[in-house]
C-alpha positions in Angstrom: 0.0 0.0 0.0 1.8 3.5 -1.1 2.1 6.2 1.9 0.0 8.7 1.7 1.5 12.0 1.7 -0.2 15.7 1.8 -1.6 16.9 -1.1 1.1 18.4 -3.4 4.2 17.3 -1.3 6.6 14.1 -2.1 9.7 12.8 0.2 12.7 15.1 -1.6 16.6 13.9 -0.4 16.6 16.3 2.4 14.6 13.9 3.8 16.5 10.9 2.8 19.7 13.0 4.0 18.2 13.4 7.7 17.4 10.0 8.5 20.9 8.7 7.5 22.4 11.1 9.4 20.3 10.0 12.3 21.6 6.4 12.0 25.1 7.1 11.7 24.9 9.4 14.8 23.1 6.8 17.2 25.9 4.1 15.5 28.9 6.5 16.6 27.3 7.2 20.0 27.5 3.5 20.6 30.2 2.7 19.7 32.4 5.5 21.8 30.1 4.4 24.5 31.8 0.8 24.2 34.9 2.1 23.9 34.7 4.3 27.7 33.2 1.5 29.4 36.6 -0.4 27.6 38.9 1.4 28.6 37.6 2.5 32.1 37.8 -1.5 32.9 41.4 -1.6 32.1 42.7 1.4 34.0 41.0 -0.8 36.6 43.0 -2.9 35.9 46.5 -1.6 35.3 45.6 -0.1 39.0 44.9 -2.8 40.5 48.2 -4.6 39.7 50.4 -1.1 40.1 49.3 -1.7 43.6 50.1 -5.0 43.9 53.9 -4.4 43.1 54.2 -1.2 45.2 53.2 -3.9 47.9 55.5 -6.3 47.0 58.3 -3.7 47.1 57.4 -2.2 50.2 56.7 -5.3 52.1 59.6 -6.4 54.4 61.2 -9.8 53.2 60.5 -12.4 55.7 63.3 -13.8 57.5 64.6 -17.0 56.1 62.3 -16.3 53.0 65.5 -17.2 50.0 65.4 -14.8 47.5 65.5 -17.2 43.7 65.2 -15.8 40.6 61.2 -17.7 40.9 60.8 -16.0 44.2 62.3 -12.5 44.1 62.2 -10.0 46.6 60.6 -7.3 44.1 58.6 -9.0 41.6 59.0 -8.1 37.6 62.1 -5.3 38.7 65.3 -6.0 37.9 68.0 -4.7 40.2 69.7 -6.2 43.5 68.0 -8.1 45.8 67.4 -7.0 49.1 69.3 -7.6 52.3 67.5 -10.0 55.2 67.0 -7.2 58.1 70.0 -6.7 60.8 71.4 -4.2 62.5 72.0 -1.0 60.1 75.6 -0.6 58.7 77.2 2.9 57.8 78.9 2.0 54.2 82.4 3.4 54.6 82.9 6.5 51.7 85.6 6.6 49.7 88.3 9.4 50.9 88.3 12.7 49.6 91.2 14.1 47.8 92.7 16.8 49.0 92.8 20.1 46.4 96.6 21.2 44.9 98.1 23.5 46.9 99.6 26.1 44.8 102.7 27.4 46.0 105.5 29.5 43.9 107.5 26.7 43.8 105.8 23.8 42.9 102.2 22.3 42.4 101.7 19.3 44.5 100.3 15.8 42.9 97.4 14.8 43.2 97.0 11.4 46.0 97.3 12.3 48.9 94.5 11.2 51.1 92.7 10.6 54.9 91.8 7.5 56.1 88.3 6.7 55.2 86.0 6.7 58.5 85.3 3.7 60.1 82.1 2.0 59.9 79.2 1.8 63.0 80.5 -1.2 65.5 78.0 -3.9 65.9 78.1 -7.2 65.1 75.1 -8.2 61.7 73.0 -10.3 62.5 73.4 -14.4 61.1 71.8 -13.5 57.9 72.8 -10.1 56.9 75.6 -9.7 54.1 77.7 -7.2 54.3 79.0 -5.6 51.0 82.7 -5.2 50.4 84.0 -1.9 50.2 84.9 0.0 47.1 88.3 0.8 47.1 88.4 5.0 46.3 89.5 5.7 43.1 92.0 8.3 43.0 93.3 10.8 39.3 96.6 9.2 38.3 99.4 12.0 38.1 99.2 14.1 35.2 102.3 16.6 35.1 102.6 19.5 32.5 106.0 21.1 32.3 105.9 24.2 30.4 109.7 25.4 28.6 109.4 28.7 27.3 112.3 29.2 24.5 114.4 32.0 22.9 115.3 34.5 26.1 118.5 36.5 26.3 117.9 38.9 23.4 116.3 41.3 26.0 114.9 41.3 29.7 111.6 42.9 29.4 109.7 40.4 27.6 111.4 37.9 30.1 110.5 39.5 33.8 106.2 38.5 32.8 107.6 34.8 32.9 109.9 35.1 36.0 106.7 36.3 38.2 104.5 32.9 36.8 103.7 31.5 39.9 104.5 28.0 39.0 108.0 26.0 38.1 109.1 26.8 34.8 112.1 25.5 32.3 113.6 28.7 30.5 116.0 28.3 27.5 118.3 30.7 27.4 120.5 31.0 23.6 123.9 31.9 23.5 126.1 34.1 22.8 123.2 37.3 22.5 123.9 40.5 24.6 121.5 39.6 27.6 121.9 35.9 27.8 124.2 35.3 30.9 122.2 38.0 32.9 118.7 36.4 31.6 120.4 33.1 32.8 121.3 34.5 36.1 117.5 36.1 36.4 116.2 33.1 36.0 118.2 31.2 38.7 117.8 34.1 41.1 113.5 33.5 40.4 113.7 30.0 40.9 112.7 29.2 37.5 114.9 26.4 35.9 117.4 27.5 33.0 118.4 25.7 29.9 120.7 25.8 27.5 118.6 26.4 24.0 121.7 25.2 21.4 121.6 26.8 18.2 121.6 24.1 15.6 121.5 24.4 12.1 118.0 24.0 9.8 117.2 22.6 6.6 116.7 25.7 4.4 118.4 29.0 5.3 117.9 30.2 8.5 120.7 31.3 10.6 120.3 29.8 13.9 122.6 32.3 15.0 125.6 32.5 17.6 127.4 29.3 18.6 125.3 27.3 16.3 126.4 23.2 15.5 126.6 22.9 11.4 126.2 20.1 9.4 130.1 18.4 8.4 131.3 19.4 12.2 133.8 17.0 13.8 132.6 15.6 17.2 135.6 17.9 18.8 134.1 21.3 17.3 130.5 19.9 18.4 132.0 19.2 21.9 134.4 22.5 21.7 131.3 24.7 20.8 128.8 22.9 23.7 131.5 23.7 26.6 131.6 27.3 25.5 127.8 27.9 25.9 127.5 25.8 28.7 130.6 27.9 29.9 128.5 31.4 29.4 125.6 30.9 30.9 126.5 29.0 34.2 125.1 26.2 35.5 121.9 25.3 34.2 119.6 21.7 33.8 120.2 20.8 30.8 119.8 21.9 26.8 117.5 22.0 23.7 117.7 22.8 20.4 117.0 26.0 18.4 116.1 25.1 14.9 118.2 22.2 14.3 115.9 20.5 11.7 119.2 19.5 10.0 121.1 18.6 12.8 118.3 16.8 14.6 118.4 14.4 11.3 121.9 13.5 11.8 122.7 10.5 14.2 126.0 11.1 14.6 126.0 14.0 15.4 123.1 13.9 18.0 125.4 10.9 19.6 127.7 13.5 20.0 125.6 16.1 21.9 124.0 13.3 24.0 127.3 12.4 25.5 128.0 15.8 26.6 124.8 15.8 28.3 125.9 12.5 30.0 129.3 13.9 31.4 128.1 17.2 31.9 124.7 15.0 34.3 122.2 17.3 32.3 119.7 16.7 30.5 118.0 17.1 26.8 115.0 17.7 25.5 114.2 17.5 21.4 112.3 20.1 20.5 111.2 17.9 17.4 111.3 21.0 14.7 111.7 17.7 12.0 109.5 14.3 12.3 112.7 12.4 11.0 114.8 13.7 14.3 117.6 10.7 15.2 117.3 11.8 18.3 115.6 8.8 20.3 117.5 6.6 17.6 120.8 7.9 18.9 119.6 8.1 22.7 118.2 4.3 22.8 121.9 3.1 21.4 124.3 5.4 24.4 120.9 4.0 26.9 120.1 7.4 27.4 116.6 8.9 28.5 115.8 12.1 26.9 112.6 14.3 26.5 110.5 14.9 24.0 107.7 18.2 22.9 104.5 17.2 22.7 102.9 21.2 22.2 103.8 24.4 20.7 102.2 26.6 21.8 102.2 30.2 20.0 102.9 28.9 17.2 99.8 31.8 15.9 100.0 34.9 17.7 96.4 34.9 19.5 95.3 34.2 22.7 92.2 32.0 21.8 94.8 29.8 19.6 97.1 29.6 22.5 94.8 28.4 24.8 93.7 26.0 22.0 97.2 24.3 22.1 97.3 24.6 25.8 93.7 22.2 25.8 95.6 20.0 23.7 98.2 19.4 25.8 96.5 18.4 28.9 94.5 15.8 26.3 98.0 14.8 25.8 98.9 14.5 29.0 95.3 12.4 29.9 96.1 10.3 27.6 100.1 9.6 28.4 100.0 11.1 32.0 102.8 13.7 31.0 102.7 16.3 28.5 105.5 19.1 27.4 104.4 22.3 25.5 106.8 24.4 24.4 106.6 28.3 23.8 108.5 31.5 23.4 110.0 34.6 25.3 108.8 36.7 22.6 105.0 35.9 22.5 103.3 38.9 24.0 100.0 37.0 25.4 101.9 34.1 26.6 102.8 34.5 30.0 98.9 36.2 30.6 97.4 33.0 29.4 99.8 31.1 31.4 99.3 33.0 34.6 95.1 32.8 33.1 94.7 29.2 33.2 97.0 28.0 36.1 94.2 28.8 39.2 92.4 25.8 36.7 95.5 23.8 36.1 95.5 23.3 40.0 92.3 23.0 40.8 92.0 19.7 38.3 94.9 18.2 39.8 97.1 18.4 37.3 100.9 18.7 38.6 103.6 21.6 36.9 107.1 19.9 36.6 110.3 21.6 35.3 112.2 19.5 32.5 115.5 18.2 35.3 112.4 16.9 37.6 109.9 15.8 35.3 112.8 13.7 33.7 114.2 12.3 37.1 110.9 11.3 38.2 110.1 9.8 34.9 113.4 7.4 35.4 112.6 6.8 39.4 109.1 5.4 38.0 107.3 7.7 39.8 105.9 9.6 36.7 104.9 8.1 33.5 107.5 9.5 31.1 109.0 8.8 28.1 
């Protein structure tokens, strides 16, 4: 039987339209419907067994009750188990290390301790377990030696390094209008002087006053090493300026090590050539030398110089020792120095001079090279 509408009127889409729109809404409604009463029911849930493993973490293991990995004392954590009750323990800490003292004269190493406090007397109960221990771990010695390179052409640009409040090595070069009274500066500052040998370079260069050449006999090598030891008085021990040629030449460097060995100072290869024979030479007389790791103004700025300083100490991490080698004539130098020690002592790190650095090195009591 056909509907019967009003006179004039037939169902148009807007009435199809409505009554889908109806049905999709009521089907929507009950369905997010489902989906609350869902999820409400398994936030129950989740509660319900959150609680249930706070308990089991609160609740005091019985005693006797063996903790298994099928019985553990906190059930579905992983982590150590916990200790049966007994009297309470005070877990020794490890010592603290005393900061560097900074003094003029030298920056002690770090190592020095206190003895650790002694734990609570009492004797733990049957049951309890008492943990072992761990030892303290204390910063290995890290020494830095600085050498600073080229004084005697004048005194001004050498009086900023003389005040550095830290042991210093100070190359003095021969035969230049100031360098027995720079040497004697030095000395009267406490500061540590070197001989800084003129040696000749590939290209060039003069190397200037009582330089070794390339083609010397090992009596004009000796001949010329007495003379500017002779000049600027006692001193630690030598180093060479330039010398890229020299360096190279085994002989030769035999020759200059030996005087170091009769003379009882010491030498440092300021490595201006990869292909130095120094160590070659010193490993065949059994002679220890040292070795530059750093320069260190090698560009005129104080960002780059405290660049090469940084690198050093990564050096010196790394091998426990580090030498870094700059120059008289650097006008920052000494104020990035006298910048960064207050952080060179606070970190522990210990400033050496080359003689001490070197002895320590060969009493074992320093890594060294």
């Amino acid at each position: 039987k056909k509907p019967k509408y009003k006179k004039g009127r037939r169902p148009g889409f807007a009435d199809r339209a409505g009554a889908v729109f109806v049905a999709g809404f009521l089907i929507c409604a009950a369905f997010a419907l489902t989906l609350v009463i869902l999820y409400r029911a398994s936030a129950a849930g989740q509660k319900q067994e959150a609680g249930e493993q706070a308990e089991a973490i609160e609740r005091p293991q019985a005693v006797g009750e063996r903790v298994t990995p099928e019985n553990p004392a906190s059930p579905g954590l992983s982590g150590p188990a916990r200790q049966p009750p007994g009297p309470a323990l005070e877990t020794p800490r490890p010592a603290a290390v005393p900061a560097p003292v900074a003094s003029p004269a030298s920056v002690p190493a770090p190592g020095s301790t206190r003895p650790s406090a002694a734990p609570v007397s009492g004797s733990p109960g049957p049951a309890a377990a008492v943990r072992p221990e761990r030892p303290p771990e204390f910063p290995r010695k890290r020494t830095v030696v600085f050498v600073i390179d080229d004084a005697g052409n004048n005194l001004r640009e050498l009086d900023a390094f003389l005040n550095l409040p830290f042991p210093l090595t100070i190359a003095v070069l021969p035969g230049l209008p100031y360098s027995a009274e720079a040497a004697r500066r030095i000395r009267a500052a406490g500061k540590e002087v070197f001989l800084h040998q003129p040696m000749e370079a590939l290209g060039a260069r003069d190397p200037g006053p009582g330089a070794i050449y390339a083609g010397m006999s090992a009596e004009k090598v000796r001949a010329i090493l007495e003379q500017n030891l002779a000049e600027l008085g006692p001193v630690a021990g030598m180093n060479n300026h330039q010398g890229s040629r020299i360096t190279m030449d085994e002989t030769i460097m035999e020759t200059v090590l030996l005087v170091c060995r009769e003379k009882g100072i010491y030498f440092l290869d300021s490595r201006t050539t990869a292909d130095t024979a120094a160590p070659v030479a010193a490993r065949r007389l059994g002679i220890m030398i040292g070795e530059r790791d750093v320069f260190l103004d090698n560009i005129q700025d104080k960002a780059a110089m405290i660049r090469s300083v940084h690198e050093g100490l990564i050096r010196a991490e790394k091998k426990g020792a580090a030498v870094m080698i700059g120059h008289v004539w650097s006008s920052e130098l000494a104020s990035v120095l006298e910048e960064l020690y207050p952080e060179l002592a606070e970190q522990g790190y210990s400033l050496s001079t080359i003689s001490r650095f070197m002895m320590e090195s060969a009493a074992g009591e320093s890594s060294g090279y």
